[in-house]
N, C-alpha and C positions, 0 to 999 in steps of 0.2 A: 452448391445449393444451400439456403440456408433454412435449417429446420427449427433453431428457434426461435422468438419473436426479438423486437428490436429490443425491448423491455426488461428479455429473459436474456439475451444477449449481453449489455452493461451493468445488471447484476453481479452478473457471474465474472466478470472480464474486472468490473472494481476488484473481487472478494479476491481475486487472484494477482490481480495486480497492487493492491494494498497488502498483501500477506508478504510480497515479493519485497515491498519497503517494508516492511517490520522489518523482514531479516537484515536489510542493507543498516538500519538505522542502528541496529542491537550491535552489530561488526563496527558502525563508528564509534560508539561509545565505549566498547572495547578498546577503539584506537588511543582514542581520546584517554581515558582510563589507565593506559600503559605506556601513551606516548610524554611526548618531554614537553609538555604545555606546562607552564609557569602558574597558570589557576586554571584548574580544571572545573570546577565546581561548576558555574554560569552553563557551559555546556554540556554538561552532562545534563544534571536539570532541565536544560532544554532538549536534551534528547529524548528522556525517561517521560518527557510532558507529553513528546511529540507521540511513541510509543503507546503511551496510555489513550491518547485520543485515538488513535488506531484500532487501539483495542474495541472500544468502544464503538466505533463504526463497525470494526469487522465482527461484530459481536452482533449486530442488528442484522448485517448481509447476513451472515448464517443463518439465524433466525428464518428470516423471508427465505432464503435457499432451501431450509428443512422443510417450510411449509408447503412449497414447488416441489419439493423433491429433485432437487437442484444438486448434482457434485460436477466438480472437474477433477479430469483425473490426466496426471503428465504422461505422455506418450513415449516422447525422447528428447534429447537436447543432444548437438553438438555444437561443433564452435560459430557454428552460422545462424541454425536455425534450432527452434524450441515446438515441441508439437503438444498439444493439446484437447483434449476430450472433452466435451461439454452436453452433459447429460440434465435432459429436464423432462419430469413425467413421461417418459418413452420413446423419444427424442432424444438425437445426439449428433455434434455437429463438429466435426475438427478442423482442427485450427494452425496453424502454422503460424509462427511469428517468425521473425528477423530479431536477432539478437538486439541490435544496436535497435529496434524498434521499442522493447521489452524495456530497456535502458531507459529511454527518452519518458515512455508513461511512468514508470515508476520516479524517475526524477521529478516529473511532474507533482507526483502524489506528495513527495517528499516535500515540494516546497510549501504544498498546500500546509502539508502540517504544521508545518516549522512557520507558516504566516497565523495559524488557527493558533499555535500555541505559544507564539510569541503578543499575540491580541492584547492579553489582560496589562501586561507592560506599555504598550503603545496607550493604554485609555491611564493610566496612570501615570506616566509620561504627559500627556494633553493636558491633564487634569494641573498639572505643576506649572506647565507655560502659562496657562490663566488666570 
């Protein structure tokens, strides 16, 4: 049954699912950072960019979530399933994902970023063909 609205529901489901790409992003730049790439530099910078816009978002969902009185809180994880608590003004609603489901939104998020923050290069790029 669902007790919170559709509204309060992608809120909270972004804020959790974009925190889950920060961490993925901050582990590849790690990768990146220590593995044997010939120039590092271009990606990292786009990672560190993608990051910050993250930030940035996930900084306004907070926001909006403190003013709902909005938390989620993790339940459990094993290798299949991730379980979930999603608390709004006295209300709460759990959630069950599928791993490989949690995978797929978050890669999603990831490209979002990595399209948002590779933008400013693409208008500067265009700008040169003309």
């Amino acid at each position: 049954m669902r007790y919170l609205t559709d509204e309060d529901f992608e809120l909270a489901s972004r804020f959790l699912f974009l925190s889950m790409a920060m961490v993925v992003i901050r582990q590849d730049r790690n990768y990146v950072q220590n593995g044997a790439f010939k120039i590092k530099e271009p990606y990292i910078k786009l990672l560190e960019k993608m990051v910050s816009e993250a930030s940035i978002e996930r900084r306004k969902l907070k926001m909006v979530m403190r003013q709902k009185n909005m938390q989620i809180v993790t339940l459990n994880k094993n290798d299949s399933f991730s379980s979930f608590l999603f608390l709004c003004q006295g209300r709460e609603e759990k959630r069950n994902y599928f791993n490989p489901a949690i995978r797929n939104k978050v890669e999603v998020i990831v490209q979002e970023l990595m399209l948002k923050a590779l933008q400013p290069y693409q208008q500067i790029d265009a700008g040169a063909k003309t």
